[in-house]
VMD Tcl script that draws the C-alpha trace (Angstrom):
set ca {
  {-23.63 59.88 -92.03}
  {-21.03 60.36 -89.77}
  {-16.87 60.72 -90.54}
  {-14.38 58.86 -88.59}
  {-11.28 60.09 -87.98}
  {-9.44 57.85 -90.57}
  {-11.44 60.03 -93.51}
  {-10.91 63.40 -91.91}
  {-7.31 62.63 -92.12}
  {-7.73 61.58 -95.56}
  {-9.89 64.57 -97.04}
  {-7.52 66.84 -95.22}
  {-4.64 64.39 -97.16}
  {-6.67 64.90 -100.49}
  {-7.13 69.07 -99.87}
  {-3.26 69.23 -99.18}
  {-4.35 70.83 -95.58}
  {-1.57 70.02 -92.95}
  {-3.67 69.05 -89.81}
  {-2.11 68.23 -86.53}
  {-2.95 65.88 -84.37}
  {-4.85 68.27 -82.06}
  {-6.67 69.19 -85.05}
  {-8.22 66.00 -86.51}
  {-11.07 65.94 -83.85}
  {-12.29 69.82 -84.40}
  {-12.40 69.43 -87.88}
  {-14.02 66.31 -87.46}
  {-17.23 67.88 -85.56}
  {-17.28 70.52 -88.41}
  {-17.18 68.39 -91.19}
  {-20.07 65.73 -89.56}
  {-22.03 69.44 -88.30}
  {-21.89 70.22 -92.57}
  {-23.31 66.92 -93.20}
  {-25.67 66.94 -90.31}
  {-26.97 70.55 -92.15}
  {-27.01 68.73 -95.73}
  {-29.21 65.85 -94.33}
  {-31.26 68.57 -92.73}
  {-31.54 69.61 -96.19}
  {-32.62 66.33 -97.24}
  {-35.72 66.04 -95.52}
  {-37.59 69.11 -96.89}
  {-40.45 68.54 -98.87}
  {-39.15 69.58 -102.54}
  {-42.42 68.37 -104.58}
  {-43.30 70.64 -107.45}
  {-40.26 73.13 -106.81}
  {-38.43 73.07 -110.34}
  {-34.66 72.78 -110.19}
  {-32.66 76.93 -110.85}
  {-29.70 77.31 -112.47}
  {-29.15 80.09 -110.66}
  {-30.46 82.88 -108.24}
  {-32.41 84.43 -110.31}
  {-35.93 83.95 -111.35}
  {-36.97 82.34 -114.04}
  {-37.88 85.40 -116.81}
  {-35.57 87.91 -114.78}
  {-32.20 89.19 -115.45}
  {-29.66 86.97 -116.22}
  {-26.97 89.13 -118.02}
  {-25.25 91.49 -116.54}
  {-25.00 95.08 -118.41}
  {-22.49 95.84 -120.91}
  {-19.91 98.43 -120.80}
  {-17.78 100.01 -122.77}
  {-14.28 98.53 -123.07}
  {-12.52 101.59 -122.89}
  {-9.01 102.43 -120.90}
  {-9.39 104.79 -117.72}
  {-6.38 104.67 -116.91}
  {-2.20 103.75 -118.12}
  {1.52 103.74 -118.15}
  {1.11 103.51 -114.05}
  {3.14 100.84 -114.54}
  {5.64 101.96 -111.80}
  {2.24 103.04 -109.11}
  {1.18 98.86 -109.95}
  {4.57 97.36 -108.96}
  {5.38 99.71 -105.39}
  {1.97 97.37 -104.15}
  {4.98 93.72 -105.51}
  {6.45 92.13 -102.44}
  {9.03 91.26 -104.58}
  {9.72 92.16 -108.07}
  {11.97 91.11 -111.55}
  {12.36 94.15 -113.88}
  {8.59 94.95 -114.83}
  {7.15 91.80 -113.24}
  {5.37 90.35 -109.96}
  {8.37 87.83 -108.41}
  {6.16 84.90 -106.96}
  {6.87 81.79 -105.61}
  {7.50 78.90 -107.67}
  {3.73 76.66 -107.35}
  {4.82 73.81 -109.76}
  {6.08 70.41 -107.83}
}
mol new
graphics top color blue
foreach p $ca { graphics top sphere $p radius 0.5 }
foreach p [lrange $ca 0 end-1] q [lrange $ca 1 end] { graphics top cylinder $p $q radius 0.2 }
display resetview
């Protein structure tokens, strides 16, 4: 499978990535290299491997420890907002995200 440069555009489109026009054929090797690995992928024999639903083995670990919830540390309220770019009162200022 191979992507022409009509669906690059559009999966950059969909991603809301601005690409210029310089851009489209870079991204375009990169994204047909990815599929080029994933039918790579394809090919390998798979018969009598059972499917993980995760990285662990099956048997082993699959919780991590518990803690104790417990406060370290408080009222550095003023230590937290010197790292805020911008600040209101006793709040992170960001940029409004919504359209």
């Amino acid at each position: 499978m191979s992507l022409d440069t009509a669906t690059v555009r559009r999966v950059a489109a969909l991603a809301r990535i601005r690409l210029e026009e310089a851009e489209v054929a870079r991204l375009q090797a990169e994204l047909n290299g990815i599929l080029g690995w994933i039918e790579q992928l394809r090919s390998v024999d798979t018969e009598g491997v059972e499917p993980m639903a995760g990285g662990a083995p099956r048997g082993g670990p699959t919780r991590m420890p518990m803690r104790e919830d417990v406060v370290t540390e408080g009222n550095i309220r003023e230590l937290i907002l010197a790292n805020a770019p911008d600040r209101e009162g006793d709040f992170f200022a960001v940029p409004k995200v919504v359209e």
